[in-house]
C-alpha positions as CSV (number, residue, x, y, z in Angstrom):
1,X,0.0,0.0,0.0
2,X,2.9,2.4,0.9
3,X,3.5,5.5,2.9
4,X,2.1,9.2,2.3
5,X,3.4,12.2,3.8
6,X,0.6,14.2,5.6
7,X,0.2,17.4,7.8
8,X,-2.9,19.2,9.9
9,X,-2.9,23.1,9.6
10,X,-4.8,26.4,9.8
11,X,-5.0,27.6,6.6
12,X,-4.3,32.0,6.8
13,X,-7.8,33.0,4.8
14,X,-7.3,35.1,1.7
15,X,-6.3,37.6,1.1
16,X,-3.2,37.2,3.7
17,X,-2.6,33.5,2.5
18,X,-1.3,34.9,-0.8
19,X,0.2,38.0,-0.1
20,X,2.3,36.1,3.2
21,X,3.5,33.0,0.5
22,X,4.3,35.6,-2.6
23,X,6.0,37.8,0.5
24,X,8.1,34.6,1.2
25,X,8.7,33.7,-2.5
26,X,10.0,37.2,-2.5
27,X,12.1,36.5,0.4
28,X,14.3,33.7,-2.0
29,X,12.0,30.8,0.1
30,X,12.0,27.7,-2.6
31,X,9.5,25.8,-1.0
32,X,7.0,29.4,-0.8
33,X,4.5,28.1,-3.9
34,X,4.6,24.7,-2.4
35,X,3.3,25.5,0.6
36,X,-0.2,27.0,1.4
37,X,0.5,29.7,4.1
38,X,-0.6,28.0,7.8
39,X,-0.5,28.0,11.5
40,X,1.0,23.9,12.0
41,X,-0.7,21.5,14.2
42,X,0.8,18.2,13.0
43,X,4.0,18.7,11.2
44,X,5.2,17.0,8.0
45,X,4.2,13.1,8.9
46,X,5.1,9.9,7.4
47,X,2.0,6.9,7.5
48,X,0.6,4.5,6.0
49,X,-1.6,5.4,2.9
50,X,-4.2,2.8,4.5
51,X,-4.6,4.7,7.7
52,X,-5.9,7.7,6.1
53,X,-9.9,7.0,7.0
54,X,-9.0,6.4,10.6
55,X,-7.3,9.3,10.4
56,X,-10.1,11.5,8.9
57,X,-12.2,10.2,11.5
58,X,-10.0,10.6,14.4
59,X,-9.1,14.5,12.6
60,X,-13.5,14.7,12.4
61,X,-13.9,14.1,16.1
62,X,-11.2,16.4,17.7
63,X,-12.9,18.9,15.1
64,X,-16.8,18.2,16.9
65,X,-14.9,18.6,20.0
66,X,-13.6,22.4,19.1
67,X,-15.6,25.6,18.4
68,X,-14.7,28.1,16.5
69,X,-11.9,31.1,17.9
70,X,-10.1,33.9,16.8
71,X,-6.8,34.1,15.6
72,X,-5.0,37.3,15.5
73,X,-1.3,37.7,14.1
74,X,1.3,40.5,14.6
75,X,4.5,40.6,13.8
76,X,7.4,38.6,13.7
77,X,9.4,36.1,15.8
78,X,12.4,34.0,14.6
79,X,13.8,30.5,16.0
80,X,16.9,31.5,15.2
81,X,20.0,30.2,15.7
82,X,18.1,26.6,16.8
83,X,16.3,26.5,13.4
84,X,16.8,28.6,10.7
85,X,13.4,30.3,10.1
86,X,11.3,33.8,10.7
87,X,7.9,33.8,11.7
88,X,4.4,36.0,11.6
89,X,3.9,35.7,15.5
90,X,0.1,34.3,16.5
91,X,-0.9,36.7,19.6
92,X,-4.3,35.6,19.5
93,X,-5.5,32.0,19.5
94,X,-2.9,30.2,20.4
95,X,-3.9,28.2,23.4
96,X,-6.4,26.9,20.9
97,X,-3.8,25.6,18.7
98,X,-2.1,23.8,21.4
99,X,-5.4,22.5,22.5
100,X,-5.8,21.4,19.2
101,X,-2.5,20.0,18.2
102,X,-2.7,18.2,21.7
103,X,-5.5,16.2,21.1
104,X,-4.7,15.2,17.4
105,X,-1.6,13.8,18.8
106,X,-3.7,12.2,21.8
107,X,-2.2,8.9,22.4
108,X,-5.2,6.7,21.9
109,X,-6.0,8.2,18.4
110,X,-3.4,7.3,15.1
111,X,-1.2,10.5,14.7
112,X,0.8,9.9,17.8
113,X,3.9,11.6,17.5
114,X,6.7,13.1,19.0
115,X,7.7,16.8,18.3
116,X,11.5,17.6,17.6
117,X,10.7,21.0,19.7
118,X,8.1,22.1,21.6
119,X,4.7,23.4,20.0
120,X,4.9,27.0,19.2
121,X,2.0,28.4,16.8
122,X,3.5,30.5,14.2
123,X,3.0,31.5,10.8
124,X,6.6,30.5,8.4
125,X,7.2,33.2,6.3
126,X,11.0,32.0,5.5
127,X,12.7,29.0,6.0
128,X,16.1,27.8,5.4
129,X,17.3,31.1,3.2
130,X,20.5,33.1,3.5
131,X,20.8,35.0,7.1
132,X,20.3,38.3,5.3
133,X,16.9,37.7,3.5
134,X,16.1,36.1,6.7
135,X,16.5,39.2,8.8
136,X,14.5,41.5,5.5
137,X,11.8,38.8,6.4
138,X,12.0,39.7,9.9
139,X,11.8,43.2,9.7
140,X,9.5,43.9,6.5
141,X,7.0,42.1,8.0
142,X,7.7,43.5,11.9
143,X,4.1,45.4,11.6
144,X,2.3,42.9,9.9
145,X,-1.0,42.5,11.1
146,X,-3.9,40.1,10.6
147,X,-7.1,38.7,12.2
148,X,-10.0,36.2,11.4
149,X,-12.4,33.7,13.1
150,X,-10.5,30.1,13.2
151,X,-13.4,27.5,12.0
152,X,-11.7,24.5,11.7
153,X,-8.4,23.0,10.1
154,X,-7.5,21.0,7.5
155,X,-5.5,17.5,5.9
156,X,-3.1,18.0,3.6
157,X,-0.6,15.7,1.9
158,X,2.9,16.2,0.1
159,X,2.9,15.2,-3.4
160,X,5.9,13.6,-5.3
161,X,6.6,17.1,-6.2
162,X,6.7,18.4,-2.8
163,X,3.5,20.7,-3.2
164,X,1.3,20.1,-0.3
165,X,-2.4,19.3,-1.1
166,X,-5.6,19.7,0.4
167,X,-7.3,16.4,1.4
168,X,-10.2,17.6,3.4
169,X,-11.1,20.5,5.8
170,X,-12.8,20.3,9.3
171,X,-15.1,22.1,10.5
172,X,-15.7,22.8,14.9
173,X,-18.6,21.3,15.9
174,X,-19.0,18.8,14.0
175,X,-20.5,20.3,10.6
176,X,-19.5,19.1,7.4
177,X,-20.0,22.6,5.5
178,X,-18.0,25.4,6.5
179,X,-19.9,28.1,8.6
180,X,-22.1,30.7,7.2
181,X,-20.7,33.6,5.4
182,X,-22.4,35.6,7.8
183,X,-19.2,35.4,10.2
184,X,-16.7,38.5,10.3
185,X,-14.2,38.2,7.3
186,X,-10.2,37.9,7.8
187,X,-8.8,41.8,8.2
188,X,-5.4,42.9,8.3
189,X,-3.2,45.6,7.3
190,X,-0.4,44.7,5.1
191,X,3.2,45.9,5.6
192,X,4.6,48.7,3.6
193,X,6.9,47.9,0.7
């Protein structure tokens, strides 16, 4: 049957998605197009292809568990010197994240897994570059700012060609649609170039 390399995420809602992964292209990040802008709850993650449906319902039942939160951004962080990357700091919505990413990772459910460091919600806006595009990241995007109601999270997969994929969203609550437009839209202001 093989393996499949998956990953659970907050997707950043338009029009921040964009503008954060054509910022980080910008940047001289490689792997910026292949990679939907997102806070992380389960990292990059080898299993089996055959494991996917328990997955989906294990990710559909932490999902009817949650409700829906807002997430606020501002800013920027870096991991720097541990790991080379800068981040969009989350400010607001956090401890949901880790509440989330906890219980995906619950031990009686199939994505059990270790984390090389400890959770930190962020938003990667460059990853891996030379130190000085790394510090134009840092500071360019230093007043960045950007809010929206968190309604769920999503699957996503790695293709062959390293583009991650969209397998299936989840919505809190337990519904199978996503919520009704009639909730506040994401709003930001974006930095000045």
């Amino acid at each position: 049957m093989g393996t499949v390399t998956i990953g659970v995420s907050i997707a950043v809602p338009e029009p921040h998605g964009s503008l954060l992964q054509e910022l980080r292209a910008g940047f001289g990040d490689p792997a910026a197009h292949g990679i939907p802008t997102h806070v992380t709850l389960v990292p990059p993650t080898e299993v089996e292809s055959g494991a996917l449906p328990a997955i989906e319902e294990h990710l559909t039942a932490v999902a009817a568990a949650g409700r829906p939160f807002p997430m606020r951004l501002s800013g920027t962080g870096t991991f720097r010197p541990l790991s080379p990357v800068v981040f969009v700091q989350v400010v607001e919505g956090g401890s949901a994240c880790s509440w989330l990413q906890e219980r995906i990772r619950d031990t009686s459910g199939p994505l059990v897994r270790e984390l090389q460091f400890p959770y930190h919600p962020h938003v990667t806006v460059a990853h891996g570059i030379p130190e000085e595009a790394m510090d134009r990241a840092y500071e360019e995007l230093a007043e960045y700012e950007a809010e929206w109601p968190c309604t769920g999270f999503a699957l996503y997969e790695q293709g062959a060609d390293g583009v991650w994929r969209k397998l299936r969203e989840f919505f809190f609550g337990g519904s199978t649609v996503p919520p009704q437009a009639s909730a506040p839209a994401a709003r930001g202001t974006l930095p000045a170039r």
